[in-house]
Every structure is written in structure tokens, then in C-alpha cells.
N, C-alpha and C positions, 0 to 999 in steps of 0.2 A: 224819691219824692212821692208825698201821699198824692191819689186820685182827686183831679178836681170836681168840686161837691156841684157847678154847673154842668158837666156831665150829667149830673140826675134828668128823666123824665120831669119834664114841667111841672105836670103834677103832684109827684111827687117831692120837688122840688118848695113847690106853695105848701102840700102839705106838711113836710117837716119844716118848716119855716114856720110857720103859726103855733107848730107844738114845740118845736124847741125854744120860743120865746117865753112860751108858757110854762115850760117846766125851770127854764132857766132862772128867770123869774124867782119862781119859788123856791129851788134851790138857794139863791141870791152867791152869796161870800164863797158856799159851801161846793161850791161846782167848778169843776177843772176841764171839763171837756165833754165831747159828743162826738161818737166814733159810729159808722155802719160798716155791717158784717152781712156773712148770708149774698142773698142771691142778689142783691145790688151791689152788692160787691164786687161779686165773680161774673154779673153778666147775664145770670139768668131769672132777671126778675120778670114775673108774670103780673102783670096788673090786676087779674081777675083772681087771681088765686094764691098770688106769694105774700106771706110779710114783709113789714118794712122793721130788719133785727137792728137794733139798737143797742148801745151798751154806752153811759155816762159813766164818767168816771169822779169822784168826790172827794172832797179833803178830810170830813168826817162821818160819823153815822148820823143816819136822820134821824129828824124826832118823829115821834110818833103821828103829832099834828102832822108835818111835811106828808109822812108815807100815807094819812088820810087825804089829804088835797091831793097828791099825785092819782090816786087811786081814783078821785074823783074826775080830773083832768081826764086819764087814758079812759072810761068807762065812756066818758064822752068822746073821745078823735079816735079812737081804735073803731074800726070796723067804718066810717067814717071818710073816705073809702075805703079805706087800707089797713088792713089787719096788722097791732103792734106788737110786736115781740121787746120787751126791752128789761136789760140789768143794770142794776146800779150798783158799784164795787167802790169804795173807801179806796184810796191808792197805798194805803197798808193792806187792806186785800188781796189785794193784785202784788203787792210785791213779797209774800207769805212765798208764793210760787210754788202751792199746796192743792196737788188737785185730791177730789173735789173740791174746786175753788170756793169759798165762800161769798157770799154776795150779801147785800145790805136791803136790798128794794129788788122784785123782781116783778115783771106783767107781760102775761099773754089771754089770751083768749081763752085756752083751757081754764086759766085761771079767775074767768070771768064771774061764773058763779058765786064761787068763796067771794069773791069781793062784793059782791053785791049781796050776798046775804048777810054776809059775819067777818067784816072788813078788818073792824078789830083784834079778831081771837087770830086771823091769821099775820098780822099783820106786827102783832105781840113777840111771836115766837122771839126763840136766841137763836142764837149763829145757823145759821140755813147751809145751805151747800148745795149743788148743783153739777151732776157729770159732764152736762154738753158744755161747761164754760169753756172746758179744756180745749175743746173743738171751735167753739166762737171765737175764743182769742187766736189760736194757728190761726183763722181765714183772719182774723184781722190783721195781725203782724204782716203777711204775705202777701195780702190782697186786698183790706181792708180802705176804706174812705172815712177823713176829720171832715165832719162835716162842722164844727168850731171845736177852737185850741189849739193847746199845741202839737205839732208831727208827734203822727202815730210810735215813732220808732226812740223820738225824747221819752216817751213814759212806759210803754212797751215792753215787753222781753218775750223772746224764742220760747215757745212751749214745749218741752222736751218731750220728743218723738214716742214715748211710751206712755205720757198722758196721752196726747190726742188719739193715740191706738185705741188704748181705754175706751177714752169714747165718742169715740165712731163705731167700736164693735159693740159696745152697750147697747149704741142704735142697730146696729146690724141685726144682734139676734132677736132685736123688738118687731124690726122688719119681716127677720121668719116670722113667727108668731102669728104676725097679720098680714103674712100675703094675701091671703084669697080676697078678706077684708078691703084692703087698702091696695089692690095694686098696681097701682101708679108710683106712690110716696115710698111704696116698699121696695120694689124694683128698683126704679132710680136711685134710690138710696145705694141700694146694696150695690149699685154697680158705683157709685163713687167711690166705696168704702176698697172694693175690687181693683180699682183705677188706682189707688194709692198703694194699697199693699204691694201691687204686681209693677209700677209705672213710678212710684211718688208722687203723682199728679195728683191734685188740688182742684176738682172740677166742681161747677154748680150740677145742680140735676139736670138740667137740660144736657151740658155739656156730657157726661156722664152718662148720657141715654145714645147722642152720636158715637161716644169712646165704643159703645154696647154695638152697634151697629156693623163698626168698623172691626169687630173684633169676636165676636161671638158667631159661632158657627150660622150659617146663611138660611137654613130655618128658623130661626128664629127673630131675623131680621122684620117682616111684616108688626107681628106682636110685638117689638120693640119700637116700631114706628107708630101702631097704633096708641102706645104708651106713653110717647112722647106727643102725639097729637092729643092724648085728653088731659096731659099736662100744660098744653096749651089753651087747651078751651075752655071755655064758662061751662059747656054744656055738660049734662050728667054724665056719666062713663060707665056704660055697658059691655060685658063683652060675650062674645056667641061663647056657644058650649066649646066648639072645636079653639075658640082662644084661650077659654077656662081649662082645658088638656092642656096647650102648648102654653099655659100659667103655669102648672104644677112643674111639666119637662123642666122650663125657665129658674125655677126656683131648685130644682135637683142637679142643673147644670149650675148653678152660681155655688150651691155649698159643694160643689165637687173640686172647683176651679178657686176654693179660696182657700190660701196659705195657711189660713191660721182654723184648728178646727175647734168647737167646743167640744169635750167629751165629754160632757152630762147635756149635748142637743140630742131629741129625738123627734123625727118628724111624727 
């Protein structure tokens, strides 16, 4: 049985209610459903700093007009409080069962500029595609919330365990890349990515950051709390020199303790 969508924070709650009317709306005929993924899903949503991941599902492709007015909808509610992540998939997209999955409409934040400058030129392209879908639909199949429609599991299907490896490790060696950068988002990550290869476990980052705690050698224990407290808070995220050590150690114990290696990574 899918998650009940009253479960939601209040807020969040009102806020997807005012935009799922609006997008519904303009979809009209064309629209089969509203499903959340991501960390409302699994539990570890952050009000101050998570998206609210979204994925609608459709009967056909949009027109162009439609993908202008959406475009214009989310430029206004995203960030409003709540930062949106959202795909929109054809249910012949979704049943291709082709990763990289193709997608018909996609919006997030990073994508905020392109749309605000040249709404059009991006919005033109043909068949797009996208790694992390393969990863959005597993948390949704598993853990997923209809927030309207029909159950998750009538339109749905199992994403076969060698896409979502795909990508989650796509994300993985992104995370190398930007530890020092990003490390909250990077860490967390990497230890979800860790949680399943070693566990099968399906964790949000929060979750993911306790799994880290409970299981990683007990110096490293502080900096992973501290990791998970600036994933909790609004406030900036610094960390002293002697954490930025015990960052690098963190990062050389994660690629030593994971199953799967790349053999063109070099630190």
C-alpha cells in the first residue's frame, strides 16, 4: 500500500497542493499522476535545505506551449519555500524500461537559469535522457508516495538492479570529485551508495550518515556527526583544518571499503 500523502509536513503539504493544482490544471486530459521520491519519501526531508523530487507521469508528450507555462509555474513555487526538483515521463517512457530513461519535461534549480534566459532553445531539444531517473524510480517503486492517482505499483515496474548501480555510482564518482567542495552532499551520498552495495539498503542521507556512524571506524565518528548536523542546519558549514584532515582520511576510507572500484579514478 502506497504512503499516505497526509503524512506530509503541513507545509509541505499546502505547498504541493497549490502546485499540483496548477500543474494539473494545465496538463488537463494529458495527466495520469503525481508521485514523490527522494527524501520525503524515505524520511529524510530537511525543510531548510532538501527538495521536494517530484515525477508526474502523462499520457502524451507536451506541447511546447504546455512546457512554456510549466516553466513558468515552477520559476514562480520552486524556491517558494521549497526547492523543486520535478520529471515529467510519457507512460511509453516509462515503459521503454531503457535507462538512461528518457523524460519529456524536466525542472530543478540548476536548471533555473537556461529557463530564464532561453526557455525556448532548451525546451525545443528531442529526446533528452537523464542517469539519476534510474535511481528516482527504485526510491519510488520501494518507498515512494502517490501523492494523486493511481498506486504506485499499477503503473510502476522494478528497476533492474544494474541500472540503479549505474546511477548511483555516476553520482558516486561525482561525489569524489567534489569532496572538499561539497562535503556534506558528498559524503552522505557516498555513504548511501556504500549502505547498498555492502547492506542493499535504500537509505535517505540522513539515514545514511547514522548507517556511517554505526559502522565506520570510531575516529571518524565526530566528523560524521558534525556532517550530519550541517545537513541539518540552515547555517553555513565550515569545518576547522584538523576536520578538513579527518575529510581527506574519510574520503580514502570510503574508496577503500567500496566493492566496486573505477579503474580510470585517480585521486
Amino acid at each position: 500500500m502506497d504512503k499516505d500523502r497526509n503524512t506530509l509536513p503541513s507545509p509541505v503539504q499546502d505547498f504541493l497542493s497549490l502546485l499540483h493544482h496548477e500543474i494539473k490544471t494545465l496538463l488537463s486530459d494529458d495527466y495520469l499522476g503525481c508521485y514523490l521520491h527522494g527524501s520525503l519519501a524515505l524520511g529524510g526531508f530537511n525543510p531548510q535545505k532538501s527538495d521536494i523530487d517530484l515525477l508526474i507521469l502523462i499520457k502524451k508528450p507536451l506541447r511546447l506551449e504546455q512546457k512554456i507555462a510549466l516553466v513558468k509555474q515552477l520559476l514562480q513555487y520552486s524556491n517558494e519555500p521549497f526547492p523543486i526538483e520535478l520529471s515529467i515521463l510519457t507512460i511509453n517512457q516509462l515503459n521503454e524500461r531503457k535507462h538512461p530513461y528518457p523524460f519529456d519535461f524536466h525542472y530543478s534549480e540548476f536548471w533555473r537559469t537556461r529557463y530564464t534566459n532561453e526557455p525556448e532553445k532548451w525546451l525545443s531539444e528531442s529526446r533528452q535522457t537523464d542517469y539519476d531517473l534510474a535511481a528516482h524510480l527504485t526510491i519510488l517503486y520501494h518507498a515512494g508516495l502517490c501523492f494523486d492517482g493511481p498506486p504506485i505499483k499499477t503503473l510502476f515496474h522494478p528497476i533492474a538492479k544494474k541500472d540503479y548501480l549505474s546511477a548511483i555510482l555516476a553520482d558516486y564518482y561525482d561525489c569524489l570529485t567534489h569532496f572538499e567542495e561539497e562535503p556534506v552532499y558528498s559524503a552522505l551520498n557516498s555513504f548511501r551508495v556504500l549502505a547498498y552495495l555492502t547492506e542493499s539498503s535504500i537509505l535517505s542521507k540522513y539515514e545514511a550518515g547514522l548507517w556511517a556512524i554505526q559502522t565506520f571506524p570510531v575516529d571518524f565518528q565526530p566528523l560524521i556527526q558534525r556532517l550530519l548536523d550541517g545537513y541539518s542546519s540552515a547555517d553555513v558549514f565550515e569545518l576547522t583544518a584538523h576536520e578538513k584532515t579527518m575529510l581527506a582520511n574519510l574520503k580514502q576510507h570510503i574508496i577503500k571499503k567500496m566493492p566496486i572500484k573505477q579503474t580510470n579514478w585517480s585521486d
